[in-house]
Kinemage of the C-alpha trace (Angstrom):
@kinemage 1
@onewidth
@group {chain A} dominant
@subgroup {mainchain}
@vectorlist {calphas} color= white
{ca unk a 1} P 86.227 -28.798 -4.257
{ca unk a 2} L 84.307 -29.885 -7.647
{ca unk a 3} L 83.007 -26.956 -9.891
{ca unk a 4} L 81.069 -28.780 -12.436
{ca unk a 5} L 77.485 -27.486 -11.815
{ca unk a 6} L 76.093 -24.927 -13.701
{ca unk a 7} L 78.608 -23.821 -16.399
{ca unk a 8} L 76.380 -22.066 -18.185
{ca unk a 9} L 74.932 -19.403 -15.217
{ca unk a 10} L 78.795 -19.444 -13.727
{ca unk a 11} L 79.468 -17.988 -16.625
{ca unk a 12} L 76.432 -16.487 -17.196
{ca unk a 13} L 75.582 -14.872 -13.617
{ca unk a 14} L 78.539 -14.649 -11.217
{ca unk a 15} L 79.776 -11.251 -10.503
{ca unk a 16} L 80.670 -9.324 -7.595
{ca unk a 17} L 77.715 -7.276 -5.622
{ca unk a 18} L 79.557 -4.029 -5.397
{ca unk a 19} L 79.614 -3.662 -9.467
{ca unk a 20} L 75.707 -4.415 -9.698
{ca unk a 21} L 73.598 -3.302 -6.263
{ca unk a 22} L 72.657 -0.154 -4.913
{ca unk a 23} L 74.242 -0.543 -0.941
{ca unk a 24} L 71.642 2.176 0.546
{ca unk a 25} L 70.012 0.870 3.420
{ca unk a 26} L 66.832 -0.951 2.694
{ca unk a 27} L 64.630 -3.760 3.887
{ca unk a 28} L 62.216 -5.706 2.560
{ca unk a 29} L 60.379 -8.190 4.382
{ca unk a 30} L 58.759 -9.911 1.446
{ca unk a 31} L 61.868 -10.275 -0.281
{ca unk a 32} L 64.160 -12.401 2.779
{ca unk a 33} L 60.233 -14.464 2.719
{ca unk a 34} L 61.089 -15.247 -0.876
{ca unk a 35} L 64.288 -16.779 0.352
{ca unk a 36} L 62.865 -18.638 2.824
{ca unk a 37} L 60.630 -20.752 0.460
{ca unk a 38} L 63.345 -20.934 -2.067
{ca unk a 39} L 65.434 -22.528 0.580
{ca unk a 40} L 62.485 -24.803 1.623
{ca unk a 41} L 61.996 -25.309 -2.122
{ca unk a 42} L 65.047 -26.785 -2.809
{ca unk a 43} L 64.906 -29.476 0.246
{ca unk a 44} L 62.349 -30.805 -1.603
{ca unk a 45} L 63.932 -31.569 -5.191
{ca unk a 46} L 65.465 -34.657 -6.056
{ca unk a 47} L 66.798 -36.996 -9.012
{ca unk a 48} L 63.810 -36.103 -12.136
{ca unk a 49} L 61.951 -33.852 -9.853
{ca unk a 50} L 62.656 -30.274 -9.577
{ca unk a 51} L 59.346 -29.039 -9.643
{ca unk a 52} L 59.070 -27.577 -5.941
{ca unk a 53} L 61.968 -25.006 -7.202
{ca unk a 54} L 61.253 -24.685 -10.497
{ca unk a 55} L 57.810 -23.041 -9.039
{ca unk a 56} L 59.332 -19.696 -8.095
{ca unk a 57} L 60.903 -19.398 -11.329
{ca unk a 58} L 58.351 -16.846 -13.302
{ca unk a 59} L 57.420 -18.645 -16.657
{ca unk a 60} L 59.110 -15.414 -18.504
{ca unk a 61} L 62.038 -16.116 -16.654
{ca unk a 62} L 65.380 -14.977 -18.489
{ca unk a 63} L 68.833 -14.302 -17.422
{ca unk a 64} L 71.909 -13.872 -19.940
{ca unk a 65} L 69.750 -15.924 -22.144
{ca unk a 66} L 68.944 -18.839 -20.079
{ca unk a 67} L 65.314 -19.503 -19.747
{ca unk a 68} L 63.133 -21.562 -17.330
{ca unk a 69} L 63.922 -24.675 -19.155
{ca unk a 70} L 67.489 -24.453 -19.633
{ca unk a 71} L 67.417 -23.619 -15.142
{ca unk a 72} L 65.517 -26.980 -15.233
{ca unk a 73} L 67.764 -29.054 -16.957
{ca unk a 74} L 70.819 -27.302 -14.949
{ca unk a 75} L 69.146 -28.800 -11.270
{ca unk a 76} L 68.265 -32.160 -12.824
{ca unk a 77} L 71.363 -32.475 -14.233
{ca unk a 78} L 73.587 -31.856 -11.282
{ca unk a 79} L 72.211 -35.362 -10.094
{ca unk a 80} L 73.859 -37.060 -12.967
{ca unk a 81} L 77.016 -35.205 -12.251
{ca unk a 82} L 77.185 -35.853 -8.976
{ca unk a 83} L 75.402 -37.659 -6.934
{ca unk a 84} L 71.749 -39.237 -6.633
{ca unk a 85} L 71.596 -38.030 -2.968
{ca unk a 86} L 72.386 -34.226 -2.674
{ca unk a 87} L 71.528 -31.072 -0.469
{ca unk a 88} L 70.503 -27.718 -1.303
{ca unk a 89} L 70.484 -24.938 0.426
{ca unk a 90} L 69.610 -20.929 -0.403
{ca unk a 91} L 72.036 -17.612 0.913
{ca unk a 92} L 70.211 -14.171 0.401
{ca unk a 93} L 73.523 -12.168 0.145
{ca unk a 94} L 72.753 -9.095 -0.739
{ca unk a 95} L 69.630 -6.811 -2.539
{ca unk a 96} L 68.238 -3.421 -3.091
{ca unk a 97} L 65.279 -1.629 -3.740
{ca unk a 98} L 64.757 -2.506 -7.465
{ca unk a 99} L 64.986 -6.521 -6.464
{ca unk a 100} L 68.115 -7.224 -7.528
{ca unk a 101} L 69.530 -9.657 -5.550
{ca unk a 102} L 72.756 -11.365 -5.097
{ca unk a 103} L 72.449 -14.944 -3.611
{ca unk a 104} L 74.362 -18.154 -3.299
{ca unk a 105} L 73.265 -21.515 -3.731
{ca unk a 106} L 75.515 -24.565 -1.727
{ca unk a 107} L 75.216 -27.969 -3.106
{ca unk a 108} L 76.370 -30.957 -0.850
{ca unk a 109} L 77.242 -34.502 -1.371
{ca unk a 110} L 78.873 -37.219 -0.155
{ca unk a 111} L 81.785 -38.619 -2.147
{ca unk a 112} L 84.558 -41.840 -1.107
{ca unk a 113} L 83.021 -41.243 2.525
{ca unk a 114} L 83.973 -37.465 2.271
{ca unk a 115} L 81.470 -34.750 2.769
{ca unk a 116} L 81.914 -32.438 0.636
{ca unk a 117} L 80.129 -29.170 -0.936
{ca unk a 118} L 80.371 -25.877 -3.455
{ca unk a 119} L 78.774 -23.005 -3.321
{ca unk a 120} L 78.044 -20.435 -6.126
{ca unk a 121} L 76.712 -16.853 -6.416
{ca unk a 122} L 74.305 -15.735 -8.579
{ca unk a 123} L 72.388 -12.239 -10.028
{ca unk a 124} L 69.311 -12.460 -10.284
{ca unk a 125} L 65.959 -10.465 -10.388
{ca unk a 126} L 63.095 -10.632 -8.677
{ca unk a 127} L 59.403 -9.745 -9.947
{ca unk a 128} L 56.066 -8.785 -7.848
{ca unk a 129} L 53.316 -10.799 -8.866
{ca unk a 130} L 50.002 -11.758 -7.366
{ca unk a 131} L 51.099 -14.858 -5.530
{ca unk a 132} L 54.165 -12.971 -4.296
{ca unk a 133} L 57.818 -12.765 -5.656
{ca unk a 134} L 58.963 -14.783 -8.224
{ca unk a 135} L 62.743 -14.982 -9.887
{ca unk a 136} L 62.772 -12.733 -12.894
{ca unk a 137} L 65.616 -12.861 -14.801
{ca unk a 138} L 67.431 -9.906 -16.021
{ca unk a 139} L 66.054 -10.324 -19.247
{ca unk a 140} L 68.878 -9.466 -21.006
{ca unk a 141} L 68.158 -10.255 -25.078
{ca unk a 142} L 70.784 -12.143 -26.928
{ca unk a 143} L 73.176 -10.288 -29.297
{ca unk a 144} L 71.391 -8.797 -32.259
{ca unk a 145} L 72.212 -10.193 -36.156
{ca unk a 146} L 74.992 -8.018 -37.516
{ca unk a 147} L 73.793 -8.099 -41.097
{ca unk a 148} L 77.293 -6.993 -42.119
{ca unk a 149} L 78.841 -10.606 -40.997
{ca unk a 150} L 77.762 -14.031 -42.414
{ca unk a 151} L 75.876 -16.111 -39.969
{ca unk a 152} L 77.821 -19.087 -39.010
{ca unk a 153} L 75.584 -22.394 -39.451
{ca unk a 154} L 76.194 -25.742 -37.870
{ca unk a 155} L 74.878 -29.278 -38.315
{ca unk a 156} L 75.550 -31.536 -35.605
{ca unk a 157} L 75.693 -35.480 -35.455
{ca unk a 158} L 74.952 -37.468 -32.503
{ca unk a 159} L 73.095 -39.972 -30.891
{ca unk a 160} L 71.882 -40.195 -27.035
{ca unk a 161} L 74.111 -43.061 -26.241
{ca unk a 162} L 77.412 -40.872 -27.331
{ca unk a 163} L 79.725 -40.590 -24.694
{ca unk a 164} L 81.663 -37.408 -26.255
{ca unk a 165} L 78.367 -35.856 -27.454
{ca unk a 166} L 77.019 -34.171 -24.302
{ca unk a 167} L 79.766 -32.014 -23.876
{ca unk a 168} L 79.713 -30.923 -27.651
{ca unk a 169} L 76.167 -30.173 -28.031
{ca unk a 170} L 76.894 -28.172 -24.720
{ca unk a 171} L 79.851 -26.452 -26.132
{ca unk a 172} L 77.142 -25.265 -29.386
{ca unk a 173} L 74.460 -24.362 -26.760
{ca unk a 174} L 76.609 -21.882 -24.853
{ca unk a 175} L 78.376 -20.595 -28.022
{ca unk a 176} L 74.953 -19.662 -29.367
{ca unk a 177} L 74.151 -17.678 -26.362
{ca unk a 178} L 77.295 -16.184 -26.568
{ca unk a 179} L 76.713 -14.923 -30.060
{ca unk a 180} L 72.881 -14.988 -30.151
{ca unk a 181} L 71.355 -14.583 -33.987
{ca unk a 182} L 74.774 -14.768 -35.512
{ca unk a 183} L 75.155 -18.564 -34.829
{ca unk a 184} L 72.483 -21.569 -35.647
{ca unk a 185} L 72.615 -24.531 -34.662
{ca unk a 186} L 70.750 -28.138 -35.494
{ca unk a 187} L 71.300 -31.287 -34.366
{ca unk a 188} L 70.348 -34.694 -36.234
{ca unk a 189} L 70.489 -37.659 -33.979
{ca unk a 190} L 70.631 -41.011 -34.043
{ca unk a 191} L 68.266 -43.439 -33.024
{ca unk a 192} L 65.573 -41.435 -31.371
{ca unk a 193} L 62.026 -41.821 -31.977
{ca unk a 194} L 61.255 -38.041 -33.311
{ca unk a 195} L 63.572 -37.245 -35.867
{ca unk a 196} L 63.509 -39.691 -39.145
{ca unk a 197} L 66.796 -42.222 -39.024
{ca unk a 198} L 67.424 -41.249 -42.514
{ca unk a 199} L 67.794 -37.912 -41.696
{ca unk a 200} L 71.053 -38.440 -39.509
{ca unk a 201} L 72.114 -41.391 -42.147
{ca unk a 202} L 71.642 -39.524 -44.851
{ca unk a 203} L 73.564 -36.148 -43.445
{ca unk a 204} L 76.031 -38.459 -42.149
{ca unk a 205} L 76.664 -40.304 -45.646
{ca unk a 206} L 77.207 -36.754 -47.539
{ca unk a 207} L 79.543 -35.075 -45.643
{ca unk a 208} L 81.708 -38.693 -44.277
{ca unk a 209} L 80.666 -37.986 -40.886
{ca unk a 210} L 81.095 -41.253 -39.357
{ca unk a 211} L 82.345 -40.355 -35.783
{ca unk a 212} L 79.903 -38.808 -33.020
{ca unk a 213} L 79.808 -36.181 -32.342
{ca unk a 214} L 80.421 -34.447 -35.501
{ca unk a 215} L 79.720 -31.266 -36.586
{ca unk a 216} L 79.860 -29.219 -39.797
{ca unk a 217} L 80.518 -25.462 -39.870
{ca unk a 218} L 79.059 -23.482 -42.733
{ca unk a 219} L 78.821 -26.723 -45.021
{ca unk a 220} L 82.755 -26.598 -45.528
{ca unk a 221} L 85.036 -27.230 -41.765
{ca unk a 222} L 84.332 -30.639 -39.973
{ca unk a 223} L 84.953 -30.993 -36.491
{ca unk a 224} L 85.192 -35.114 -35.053
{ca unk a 225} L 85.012 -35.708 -31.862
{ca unk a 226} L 84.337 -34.345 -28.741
{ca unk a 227} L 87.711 -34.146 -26.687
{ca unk a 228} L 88.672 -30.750 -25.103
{ca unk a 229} L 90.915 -29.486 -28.058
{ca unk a 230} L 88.054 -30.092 -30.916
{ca unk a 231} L 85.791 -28.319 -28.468
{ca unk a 232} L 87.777 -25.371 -28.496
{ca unk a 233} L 88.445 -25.162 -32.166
{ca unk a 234} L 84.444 -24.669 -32.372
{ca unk a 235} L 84.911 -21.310 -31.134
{ca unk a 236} L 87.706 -20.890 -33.252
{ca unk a 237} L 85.793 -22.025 -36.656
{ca unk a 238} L 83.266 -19.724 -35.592
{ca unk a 239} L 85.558 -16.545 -35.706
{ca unk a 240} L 87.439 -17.515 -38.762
{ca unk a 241} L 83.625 -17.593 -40.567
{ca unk a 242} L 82.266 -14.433 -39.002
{ca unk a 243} L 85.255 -12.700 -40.487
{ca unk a 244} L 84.230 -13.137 -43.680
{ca unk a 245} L 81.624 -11.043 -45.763
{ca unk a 246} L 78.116 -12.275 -46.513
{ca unk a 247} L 77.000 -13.176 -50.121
{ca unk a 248} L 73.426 -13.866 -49.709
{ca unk a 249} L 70.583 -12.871 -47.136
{ca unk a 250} L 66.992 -14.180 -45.884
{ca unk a 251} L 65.143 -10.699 -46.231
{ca unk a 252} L 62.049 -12.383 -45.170
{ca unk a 253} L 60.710 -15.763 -43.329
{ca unk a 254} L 57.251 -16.844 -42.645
{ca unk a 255} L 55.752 -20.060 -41.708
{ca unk a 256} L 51.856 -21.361 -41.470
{ca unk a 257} L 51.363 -24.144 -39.689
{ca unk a 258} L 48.917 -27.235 -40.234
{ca unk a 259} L 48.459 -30.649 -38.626
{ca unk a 260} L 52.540 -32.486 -39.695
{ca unk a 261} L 53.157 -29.814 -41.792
{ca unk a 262} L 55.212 -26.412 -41.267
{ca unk a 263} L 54.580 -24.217 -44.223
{ca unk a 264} L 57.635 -21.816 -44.586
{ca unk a 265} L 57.781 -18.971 -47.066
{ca unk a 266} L 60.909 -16.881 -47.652
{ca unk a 267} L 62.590 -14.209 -49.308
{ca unk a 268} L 66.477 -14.529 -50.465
{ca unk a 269} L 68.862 -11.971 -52.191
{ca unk a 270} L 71.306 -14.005 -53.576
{ca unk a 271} L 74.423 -12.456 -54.593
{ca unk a 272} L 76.026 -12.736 -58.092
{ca unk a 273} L 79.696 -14.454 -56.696
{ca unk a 274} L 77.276 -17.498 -55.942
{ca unk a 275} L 76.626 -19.793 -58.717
{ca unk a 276} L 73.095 -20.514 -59.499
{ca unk a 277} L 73.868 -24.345 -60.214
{ca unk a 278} L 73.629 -26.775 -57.560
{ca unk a 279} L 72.044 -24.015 -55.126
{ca unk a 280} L 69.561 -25.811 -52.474
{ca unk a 281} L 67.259 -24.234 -50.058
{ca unk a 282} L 67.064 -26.288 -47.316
{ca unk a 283} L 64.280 -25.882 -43.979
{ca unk a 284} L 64.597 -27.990 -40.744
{ca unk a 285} L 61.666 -27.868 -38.163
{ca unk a 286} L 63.116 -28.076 -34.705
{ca unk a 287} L 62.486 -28.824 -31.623
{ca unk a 288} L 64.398 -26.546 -29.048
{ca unk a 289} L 63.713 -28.245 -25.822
{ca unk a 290} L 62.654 -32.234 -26.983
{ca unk a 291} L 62.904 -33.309 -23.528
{ca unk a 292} L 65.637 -35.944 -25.045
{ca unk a 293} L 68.829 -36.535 -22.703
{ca unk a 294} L 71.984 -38.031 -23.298
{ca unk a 295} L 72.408 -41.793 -21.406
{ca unk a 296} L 76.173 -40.972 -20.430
{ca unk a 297} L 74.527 -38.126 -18.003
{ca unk a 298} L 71.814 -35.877 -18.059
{ca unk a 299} L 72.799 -33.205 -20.362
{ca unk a 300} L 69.871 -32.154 -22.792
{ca unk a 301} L 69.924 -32.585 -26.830
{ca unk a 302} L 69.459 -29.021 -27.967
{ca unk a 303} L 67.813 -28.144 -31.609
{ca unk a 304} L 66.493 -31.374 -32.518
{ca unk a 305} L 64.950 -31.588 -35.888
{ca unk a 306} L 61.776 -33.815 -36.662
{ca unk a 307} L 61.459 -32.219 -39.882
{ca unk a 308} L 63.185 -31.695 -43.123
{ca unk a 309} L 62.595 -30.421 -46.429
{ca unk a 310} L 64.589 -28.716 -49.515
{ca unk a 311} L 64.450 -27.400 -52.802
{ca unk a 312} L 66.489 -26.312 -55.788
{ca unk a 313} L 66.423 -22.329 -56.248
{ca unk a 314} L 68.074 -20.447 -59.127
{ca unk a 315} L 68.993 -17.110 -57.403
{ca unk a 316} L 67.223 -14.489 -55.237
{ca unk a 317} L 63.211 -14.765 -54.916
{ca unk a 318} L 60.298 -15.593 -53.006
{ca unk a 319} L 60.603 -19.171 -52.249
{ca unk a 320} L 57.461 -21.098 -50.691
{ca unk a 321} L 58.534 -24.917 -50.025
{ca unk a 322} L 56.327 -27.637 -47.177
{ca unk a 323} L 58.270 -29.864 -44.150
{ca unk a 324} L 56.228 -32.208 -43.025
{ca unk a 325} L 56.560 -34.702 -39.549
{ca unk a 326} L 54.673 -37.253 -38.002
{ca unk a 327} L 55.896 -38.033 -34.581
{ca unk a 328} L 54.497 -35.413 -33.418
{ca unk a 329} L 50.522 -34.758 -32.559
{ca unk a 330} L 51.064 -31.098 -32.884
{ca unk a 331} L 53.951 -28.876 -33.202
{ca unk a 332} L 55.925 -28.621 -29.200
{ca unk a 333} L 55.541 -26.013 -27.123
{ca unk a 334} L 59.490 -24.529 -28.000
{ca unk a 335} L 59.553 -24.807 -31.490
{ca unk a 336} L 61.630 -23.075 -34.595
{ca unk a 337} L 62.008 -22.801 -38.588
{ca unk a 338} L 65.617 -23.099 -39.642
{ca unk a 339} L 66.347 -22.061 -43.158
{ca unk a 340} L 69.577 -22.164 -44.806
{ca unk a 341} L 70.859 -21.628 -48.725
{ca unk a 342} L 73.690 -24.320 -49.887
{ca unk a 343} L 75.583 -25.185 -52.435
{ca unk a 344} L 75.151 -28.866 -53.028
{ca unk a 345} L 77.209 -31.272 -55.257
{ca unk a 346} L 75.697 -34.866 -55.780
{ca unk a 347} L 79.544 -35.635 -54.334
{ca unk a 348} L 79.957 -33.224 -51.580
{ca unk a 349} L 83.333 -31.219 -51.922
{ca unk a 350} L 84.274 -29.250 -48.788
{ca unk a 351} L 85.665 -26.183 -51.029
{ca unk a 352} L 82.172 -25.658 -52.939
{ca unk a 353} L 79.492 -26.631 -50.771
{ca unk a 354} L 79.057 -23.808 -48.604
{ca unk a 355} L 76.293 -22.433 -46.833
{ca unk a 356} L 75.984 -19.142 -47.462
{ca unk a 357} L 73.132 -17.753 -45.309
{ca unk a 358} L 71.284 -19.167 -42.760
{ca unk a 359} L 67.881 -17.609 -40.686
{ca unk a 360} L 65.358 -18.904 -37.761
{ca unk a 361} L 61.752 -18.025 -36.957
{ca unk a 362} L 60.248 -19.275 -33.931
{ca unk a 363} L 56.892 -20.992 -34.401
């Protein structure tokens, strides 16, 4: 039995009923209707269409961080991971009187001939709203910013026709929900209509980044390749870095917005261990959900950026600096602001050109 769907709510949702669920007696009528249309619902999805479920998913919907899109992109993706032709169907398990339900969902194919299926339980949450119930979420926040730890940045390389990449940009996805504010993440990639080619090329050039997927912790440890060893050491780089203690801070971010052009204003307290040559503030715009898919399966890009801008500083201040894009007509619907302070040497030099504070705003 294959257990490839869903990694993210696996690990995100399954639990047992007993540790979660109040077992008085109650019934609900309106709540085993709910799981009737899901299970109609998902009859009705198929390869690039998952509308018909995707209905009863409340717009607010959150669960261990995953939000309506990210559910999306889990049911369209299962089609590229296993088969163009599957079957879904809905289990209420279990629920109680403040709609929290257990439930499983069983996905079947056919494979070599062989029918065969897997099934996987989920919490989740239901809400009352005018049209009926809708899933809810638990609407659990990520982890808060420990301002005593550095915040671990990342620059990723990749391109859509990467065959190592999707896993890679999935291991950064689900180590930022993991860790919430304490990890950023951006990804430049190759080839693809809204983010500049120079911008990959240029990030590419600086650092020697010549494999995909490649990715650069905190401006000093990079990470080639995507097999499952170099996936784990992400994890790894991420705890060595947290360990540390931080040297400089974003007190404050703001950003205006105009027709191609993010206007970002922040405040930094730079420390005196950091040397005020060479020091760079650098700004991304980013697209969080660009609706961009790797070819080698259907795996989203994550963090996109479409625009970049920097500037020199000389130590801690209000800084003010523009980013401006063109692809896009006006700024997408799940959009951020990614600052981040570096040190940057005209020849990069993995010992000195560090990033030493990072900070996001959503837009």
């Amino acid at each position: 039995m294959k257990k490839i769907l869903f990694p993210l709510l696996v690990i995100a949702f399954i639990i047992t009923a007993c540790d979660v669920l109040d077992h008085d007696p109650y019934d609900n009528a309106g709540i085993e209707l709910f799981f009737g249309d899901l299970s109609v619902a998902l009859t009705q999805i198929h390869k690039d269409d998952v509308s018909a479920v995707m209905a009863l998913y409340s717009d607010d919907y959150s669960n261990n961080q995953l939000s309506k899109a990210d559910i999306a992109d889990k049911y369209n993706g299962v089609f590229y991971t296993l088969s163009d032709s599957l079957t879904f169907s809905a289990k209420l398990v279990e629920y109680n009187k403040y709609f929290d339900v257990t439930w499983d969902l069983t996905i079947g194919w056919e494979e070599e001939a062989v029918q065969r299926d897997t099934t996987y339980t989920f919490h989740d949450v239901l809400r009352k709203e005018s049209t009926g119930f809708m899933l809810y979420g638990n609407q659990v926040n990520p982890p808060a910013l420990d301002p005593t730890k550095p915040v671990v940045f990342v620059e990723f390389g990749t391109s859509q026709s990467c065959g190592n990449c999707p896993a890679a940009s999935a291991e950064l996805s689900d180590l930022q929900m993991q860790y919430g504010e304490q990890l950023i993440f951006v990804e430049y990639c190759y080839n693809q209509p809204a983010t500049p080619e120079h911008f990959y090329v240029d990030w590419a050039s600086y650092y020697g980044a010549y494999a995909q997927p490649s990715a650069m912790f905190q401006g000093n440890y990079l990470i080639q390749g995507g097999a499952p060893d170099q996936l784990v050491e992400y994890n790894q780089r991420y705890n060595q870095i947290v360990e540390g203690t931080p040297q400089a801070f974003v007190t404050s971010l703001d950003a205006t917005t105009e027709p191609g052009l993010v206007i970002v204003g922040t405040t930094l307290d730079i420390g005196p261990g950091i040397p005020a040559s060479n020091l760079y503030l650098r700004a991304a715009v980013v697209d969080e959900h660009p609706e961009v898919y790797y070819s080698s399966g259907h795996e989203p890009i994550h963090n996109l950026v479409f625009g970049l801008s920097e500037m020199a500083i000389t130590g801690s201040d209000y800084y003010e600096m523009e980013i401006e894009y063109d692809y896009y007509d006006q700024l997408p619907q799940h959009c951020k602001v990614v600052v981040w302070v570096q040190t940057r040497t005209d020849i990069y030099d993995n010992e000195t050109c560090t990033v030493h504070t990072a900070a996001e705003l959503a837009l």
